[in-house]
Backbone as ProteinMPNN parsed JSONL, in Angstrom:
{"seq_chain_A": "XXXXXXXXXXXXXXXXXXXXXXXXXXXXXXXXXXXXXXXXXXXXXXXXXXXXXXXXXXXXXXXXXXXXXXXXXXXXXXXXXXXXXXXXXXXXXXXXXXXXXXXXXXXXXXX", "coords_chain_A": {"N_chain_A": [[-1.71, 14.332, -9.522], [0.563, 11.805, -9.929], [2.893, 10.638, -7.463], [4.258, 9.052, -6.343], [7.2, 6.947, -5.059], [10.363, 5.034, -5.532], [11.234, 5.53, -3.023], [9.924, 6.287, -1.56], [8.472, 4.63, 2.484], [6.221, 1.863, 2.433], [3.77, 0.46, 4.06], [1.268, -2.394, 4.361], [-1.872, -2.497, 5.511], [-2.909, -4.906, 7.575], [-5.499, -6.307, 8.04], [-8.752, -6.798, 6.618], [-10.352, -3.86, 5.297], [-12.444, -1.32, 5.324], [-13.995, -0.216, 2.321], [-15.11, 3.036, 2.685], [-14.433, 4.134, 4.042], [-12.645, 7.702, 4.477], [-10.223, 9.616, 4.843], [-10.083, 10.591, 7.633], [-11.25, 8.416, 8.925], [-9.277, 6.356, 7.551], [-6.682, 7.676, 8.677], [-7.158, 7.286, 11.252], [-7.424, 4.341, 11.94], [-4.041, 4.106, 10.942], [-3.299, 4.989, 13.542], [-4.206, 4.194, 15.82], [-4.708, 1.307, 15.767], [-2.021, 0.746, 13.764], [-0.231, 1.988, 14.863], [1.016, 3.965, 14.192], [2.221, 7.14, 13.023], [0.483, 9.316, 11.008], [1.203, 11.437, 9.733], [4.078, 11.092, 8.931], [5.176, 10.65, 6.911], [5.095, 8.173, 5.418], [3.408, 5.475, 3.367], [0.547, 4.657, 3.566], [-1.336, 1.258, 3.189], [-4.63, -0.02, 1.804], [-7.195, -2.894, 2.213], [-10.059, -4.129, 0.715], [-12.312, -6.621, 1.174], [-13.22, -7.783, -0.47], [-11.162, -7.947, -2.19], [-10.788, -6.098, -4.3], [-10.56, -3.755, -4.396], [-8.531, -0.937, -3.741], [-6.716, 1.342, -1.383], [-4.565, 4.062, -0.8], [-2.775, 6.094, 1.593], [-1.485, 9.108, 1.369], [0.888, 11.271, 3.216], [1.687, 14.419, 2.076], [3.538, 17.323, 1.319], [1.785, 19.771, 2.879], [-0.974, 18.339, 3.442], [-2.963, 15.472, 3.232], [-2.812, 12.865, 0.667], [-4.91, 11.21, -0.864], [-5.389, 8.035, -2.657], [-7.253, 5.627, -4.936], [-8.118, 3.035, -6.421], [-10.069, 0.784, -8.174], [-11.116, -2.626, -9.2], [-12.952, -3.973, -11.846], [-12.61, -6.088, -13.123], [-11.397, -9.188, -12.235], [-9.096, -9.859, -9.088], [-6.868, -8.004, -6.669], [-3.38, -9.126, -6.561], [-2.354, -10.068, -3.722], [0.66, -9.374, -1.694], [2.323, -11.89, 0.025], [3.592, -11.776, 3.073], [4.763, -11.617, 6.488], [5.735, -9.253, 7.462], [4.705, -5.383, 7.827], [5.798, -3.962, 5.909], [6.113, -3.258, 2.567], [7.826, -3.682, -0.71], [8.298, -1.054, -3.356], [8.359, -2.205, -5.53], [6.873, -4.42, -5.308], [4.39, -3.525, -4.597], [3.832, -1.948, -6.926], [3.983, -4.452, -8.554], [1.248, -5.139, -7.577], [-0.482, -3.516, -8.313], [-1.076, -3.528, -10.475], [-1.702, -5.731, -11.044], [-0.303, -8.022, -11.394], [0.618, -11.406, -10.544], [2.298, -11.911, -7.452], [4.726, -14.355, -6.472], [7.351, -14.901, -5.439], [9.364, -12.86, -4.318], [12.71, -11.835, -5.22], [15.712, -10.073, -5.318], [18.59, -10.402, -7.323], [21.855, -10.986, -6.546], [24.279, -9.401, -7.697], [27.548, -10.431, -9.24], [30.929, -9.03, -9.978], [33.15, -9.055, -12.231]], "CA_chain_A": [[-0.593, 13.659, -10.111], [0.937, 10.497, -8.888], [4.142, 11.475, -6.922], [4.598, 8.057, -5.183], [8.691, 6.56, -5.859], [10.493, 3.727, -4.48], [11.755, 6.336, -1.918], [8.858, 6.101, 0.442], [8.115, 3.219, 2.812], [4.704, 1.32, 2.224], [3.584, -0.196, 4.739], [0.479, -2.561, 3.854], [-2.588, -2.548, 6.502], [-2.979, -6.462, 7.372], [-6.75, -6.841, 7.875], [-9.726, -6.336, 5.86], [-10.418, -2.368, 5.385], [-13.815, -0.74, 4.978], [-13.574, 1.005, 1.698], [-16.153, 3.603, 3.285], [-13.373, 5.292, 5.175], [-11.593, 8.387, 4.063], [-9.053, 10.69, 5.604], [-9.862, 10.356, 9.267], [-11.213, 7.014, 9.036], [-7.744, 5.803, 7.515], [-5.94, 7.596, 9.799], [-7.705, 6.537, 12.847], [-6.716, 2.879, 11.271], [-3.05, 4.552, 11.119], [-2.494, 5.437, 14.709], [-5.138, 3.476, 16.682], [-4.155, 0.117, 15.082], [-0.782, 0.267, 13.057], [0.963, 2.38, 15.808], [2.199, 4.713, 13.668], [2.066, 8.624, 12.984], [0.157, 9.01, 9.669], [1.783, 12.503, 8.322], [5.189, 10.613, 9.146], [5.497, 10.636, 4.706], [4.794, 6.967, 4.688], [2.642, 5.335, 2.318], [-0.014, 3.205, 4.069], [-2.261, 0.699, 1.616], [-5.725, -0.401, 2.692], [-7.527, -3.624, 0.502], [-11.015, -4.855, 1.228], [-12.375, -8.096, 1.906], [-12.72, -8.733, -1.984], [-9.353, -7.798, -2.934], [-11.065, -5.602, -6.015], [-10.216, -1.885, -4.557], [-6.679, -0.468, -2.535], [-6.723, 2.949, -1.276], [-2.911, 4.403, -0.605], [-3.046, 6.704, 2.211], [0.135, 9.512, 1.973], [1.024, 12.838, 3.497], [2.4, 15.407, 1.109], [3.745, 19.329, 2.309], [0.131, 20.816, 2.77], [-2.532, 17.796, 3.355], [-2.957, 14.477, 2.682], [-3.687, 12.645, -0.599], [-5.62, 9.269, -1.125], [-5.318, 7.311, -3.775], [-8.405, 4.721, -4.415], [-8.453, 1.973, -7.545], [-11.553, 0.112, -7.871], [-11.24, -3.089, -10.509], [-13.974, -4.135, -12.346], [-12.615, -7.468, -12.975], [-10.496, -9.75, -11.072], [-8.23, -8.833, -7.703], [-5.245, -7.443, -6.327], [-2.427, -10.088, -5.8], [-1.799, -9.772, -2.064], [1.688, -9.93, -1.33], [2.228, -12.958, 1.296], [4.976, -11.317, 3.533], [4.232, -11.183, 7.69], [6.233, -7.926, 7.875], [3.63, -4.734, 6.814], [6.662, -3.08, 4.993], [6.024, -3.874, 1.322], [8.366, -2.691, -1.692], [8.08, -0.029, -4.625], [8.167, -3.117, -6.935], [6.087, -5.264, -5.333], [2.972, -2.424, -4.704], [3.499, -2.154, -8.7], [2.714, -5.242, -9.427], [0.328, -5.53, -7.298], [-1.696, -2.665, -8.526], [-1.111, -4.191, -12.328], [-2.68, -7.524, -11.025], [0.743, -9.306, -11.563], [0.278, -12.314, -9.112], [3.535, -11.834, -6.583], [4.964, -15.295, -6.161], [8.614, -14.366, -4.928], [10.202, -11.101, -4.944], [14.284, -11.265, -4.705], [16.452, -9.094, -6.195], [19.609, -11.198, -7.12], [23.259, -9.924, -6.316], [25.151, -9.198, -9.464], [29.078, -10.325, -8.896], [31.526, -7.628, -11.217], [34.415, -10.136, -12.479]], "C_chain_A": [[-0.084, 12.598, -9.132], [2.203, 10.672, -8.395], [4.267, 10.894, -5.841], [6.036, 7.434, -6.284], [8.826, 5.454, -5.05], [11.424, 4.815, -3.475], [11.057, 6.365, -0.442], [8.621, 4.373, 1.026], [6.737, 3.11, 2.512], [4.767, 0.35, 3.027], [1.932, -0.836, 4.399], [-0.524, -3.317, 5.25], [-3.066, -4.271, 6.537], [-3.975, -7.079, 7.463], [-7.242, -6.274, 6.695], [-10.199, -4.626, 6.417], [-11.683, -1.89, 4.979], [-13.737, 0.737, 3.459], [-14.417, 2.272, 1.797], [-15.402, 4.847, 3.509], [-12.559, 6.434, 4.161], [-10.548, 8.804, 4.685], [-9.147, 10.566, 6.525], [-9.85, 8.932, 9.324], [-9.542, 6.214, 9.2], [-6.949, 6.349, 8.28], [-5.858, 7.519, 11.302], [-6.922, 5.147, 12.833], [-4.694, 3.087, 11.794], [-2.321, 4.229, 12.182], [-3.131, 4.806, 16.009], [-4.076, 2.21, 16.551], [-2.773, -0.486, 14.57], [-0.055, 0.833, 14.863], [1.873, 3.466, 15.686], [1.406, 6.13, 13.378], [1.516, 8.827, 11.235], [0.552, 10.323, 9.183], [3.23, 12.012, 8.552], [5.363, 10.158, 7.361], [5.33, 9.146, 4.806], [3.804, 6.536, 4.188], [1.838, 4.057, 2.933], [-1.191, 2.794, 3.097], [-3.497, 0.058, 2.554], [-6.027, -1.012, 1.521], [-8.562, -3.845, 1.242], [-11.059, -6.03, 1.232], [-12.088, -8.689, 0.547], [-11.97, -8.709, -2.396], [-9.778, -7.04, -4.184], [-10.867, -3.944, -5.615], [-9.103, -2.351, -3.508], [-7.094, 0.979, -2.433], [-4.993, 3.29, -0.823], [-3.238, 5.574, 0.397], [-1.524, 7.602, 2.593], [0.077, 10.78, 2.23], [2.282, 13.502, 2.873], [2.654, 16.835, 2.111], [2.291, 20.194, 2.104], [-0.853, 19.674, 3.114], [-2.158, 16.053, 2.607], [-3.132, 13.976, 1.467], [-4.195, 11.154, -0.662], [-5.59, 8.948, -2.302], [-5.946, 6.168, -3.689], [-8.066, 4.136, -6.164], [-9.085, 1.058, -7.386], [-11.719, -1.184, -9.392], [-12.516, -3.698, -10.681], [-13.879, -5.158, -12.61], [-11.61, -7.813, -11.979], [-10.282, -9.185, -9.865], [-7.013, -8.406, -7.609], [-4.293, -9.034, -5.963], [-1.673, -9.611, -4.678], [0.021, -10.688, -2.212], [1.757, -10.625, 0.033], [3.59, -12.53, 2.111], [4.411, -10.613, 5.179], [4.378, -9.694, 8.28], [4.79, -6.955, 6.833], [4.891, -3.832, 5.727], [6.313, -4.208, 3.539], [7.303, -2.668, 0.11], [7.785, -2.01, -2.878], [7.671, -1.047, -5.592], [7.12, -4.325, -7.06], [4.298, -4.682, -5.315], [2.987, -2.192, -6.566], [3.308, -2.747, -9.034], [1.815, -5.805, -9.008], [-0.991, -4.806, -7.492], [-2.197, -2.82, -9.952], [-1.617, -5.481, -11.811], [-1.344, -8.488, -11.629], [1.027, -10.141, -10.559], [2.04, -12.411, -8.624], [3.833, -13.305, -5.814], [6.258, -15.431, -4.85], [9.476, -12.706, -5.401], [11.607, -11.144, -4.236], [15.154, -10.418, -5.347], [18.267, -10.283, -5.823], [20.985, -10.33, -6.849], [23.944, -10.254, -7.705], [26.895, -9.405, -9.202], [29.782, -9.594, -10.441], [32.99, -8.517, -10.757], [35.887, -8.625, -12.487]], "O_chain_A": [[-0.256, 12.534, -7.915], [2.868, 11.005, -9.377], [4.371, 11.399, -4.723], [6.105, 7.395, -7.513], [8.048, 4.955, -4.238], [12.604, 4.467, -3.415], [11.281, 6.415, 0.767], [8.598, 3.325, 0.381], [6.059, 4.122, 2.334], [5.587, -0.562, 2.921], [1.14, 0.071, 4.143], [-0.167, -4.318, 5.872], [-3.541, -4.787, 5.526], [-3.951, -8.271, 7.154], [-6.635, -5.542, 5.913], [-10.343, -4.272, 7.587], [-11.905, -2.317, 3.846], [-13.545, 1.952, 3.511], [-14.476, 2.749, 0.664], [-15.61, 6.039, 3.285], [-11.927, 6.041, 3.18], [-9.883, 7.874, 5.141], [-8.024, 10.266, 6.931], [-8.875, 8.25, 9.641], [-8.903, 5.765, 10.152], [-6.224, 5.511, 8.817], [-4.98, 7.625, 12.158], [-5.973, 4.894, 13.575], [-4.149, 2.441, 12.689], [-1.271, 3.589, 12.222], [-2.593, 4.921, 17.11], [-2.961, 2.131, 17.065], [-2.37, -1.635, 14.749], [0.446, 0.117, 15.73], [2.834, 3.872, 16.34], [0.184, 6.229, 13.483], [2.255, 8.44, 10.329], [0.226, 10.463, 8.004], [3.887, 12.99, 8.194], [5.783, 9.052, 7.022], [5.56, 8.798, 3.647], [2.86, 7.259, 4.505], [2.194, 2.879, 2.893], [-1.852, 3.569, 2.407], [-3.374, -0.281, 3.731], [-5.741, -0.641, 0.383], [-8.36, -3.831, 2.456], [-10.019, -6.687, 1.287], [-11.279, -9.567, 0.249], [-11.785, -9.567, -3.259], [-9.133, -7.314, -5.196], [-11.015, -3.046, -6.443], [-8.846, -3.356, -2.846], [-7.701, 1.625, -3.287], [-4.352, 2.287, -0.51], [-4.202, 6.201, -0.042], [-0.699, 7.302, 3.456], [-0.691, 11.5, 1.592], [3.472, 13.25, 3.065], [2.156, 17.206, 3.174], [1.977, 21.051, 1.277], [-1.969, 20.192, 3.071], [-1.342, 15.694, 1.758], [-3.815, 14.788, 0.843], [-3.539, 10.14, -0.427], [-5.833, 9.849, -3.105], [-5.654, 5.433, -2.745], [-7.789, 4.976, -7.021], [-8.814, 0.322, -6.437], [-12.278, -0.839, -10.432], [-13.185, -3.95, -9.678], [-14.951, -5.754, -12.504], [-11.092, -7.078, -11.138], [-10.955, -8.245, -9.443], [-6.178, -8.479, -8.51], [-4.678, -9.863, -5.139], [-0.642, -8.939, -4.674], [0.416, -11.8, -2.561], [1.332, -10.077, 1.05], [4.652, -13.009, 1.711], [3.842, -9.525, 5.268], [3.678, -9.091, 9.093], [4.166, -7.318, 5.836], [4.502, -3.102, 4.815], [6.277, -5.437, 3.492], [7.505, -1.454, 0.14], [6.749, -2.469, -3.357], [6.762, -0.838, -6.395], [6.67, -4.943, -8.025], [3.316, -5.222, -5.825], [1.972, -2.349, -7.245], [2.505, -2.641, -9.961], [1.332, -6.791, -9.563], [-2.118, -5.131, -7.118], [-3.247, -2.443, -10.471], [-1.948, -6.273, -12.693], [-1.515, -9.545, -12.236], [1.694, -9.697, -9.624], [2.889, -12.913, -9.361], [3.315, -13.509, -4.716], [6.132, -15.897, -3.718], [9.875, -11.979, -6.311], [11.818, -10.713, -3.102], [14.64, -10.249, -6.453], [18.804, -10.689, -4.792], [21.034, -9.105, -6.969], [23.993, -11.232, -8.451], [27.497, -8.361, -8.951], [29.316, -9.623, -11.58], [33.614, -8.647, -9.704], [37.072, -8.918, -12.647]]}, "name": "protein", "num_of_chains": 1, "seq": "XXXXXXXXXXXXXXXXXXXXXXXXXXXXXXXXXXXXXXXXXXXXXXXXXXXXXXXXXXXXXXXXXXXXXXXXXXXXXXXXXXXXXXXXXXXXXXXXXXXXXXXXXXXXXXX"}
């Protein structure tokens, strides 16, 4: 079951990723490379060179889980953003292939 929210961080891996790799692999990637502790509950994203698979790499209470989508046409729209933190809304539409131009969330003033 899918039992990712906008509660967790996603952080999105900034090179090209070998989709080869599973569970150690990616978290060699993790803690070698990012810097970071991979059962620390965050949600790290891996894309290959073609942009046509993502793997999601998150630690649940008991064991990791991966999550791999592989398209058959087109690619992923890479969000263009130097920081690796990515949001809940923008990993959604980037896994729907909705090309991510700007992502702001406007402020709402209450007359």
């Amino acid at each position: 079951m899918f039992s990712l929210s906008s509660s967790h961080t996603f952080l999105l891996y900034p090179q090209i990723c070998d989709m080869r790799k599973s569970f150690d692999g990616l978290c060699g990637i993790v803690t070698n490379e990012l810097g970071r502790v991979a059962h620390s509950g965050e949600v790290f994203i891996f894309v290959n060179r073609k942009k046509n698979q993502i793997k999601l790499l998150h630690w649940e209470a008991g064991g990791f889980v991966l999550y791999h989508k592989r398209l058959e046409e087109g690619t992923f729209a890479m969000v263009n953003n130097n920081d690796l933190r990515i949001s809940w809304s923008d990993l959604v539409l980037m896994i729907e292939g909705i090309d991510i131009i700007k992502s702001s969330q406007k402020k709402r003033f209450s007359l």
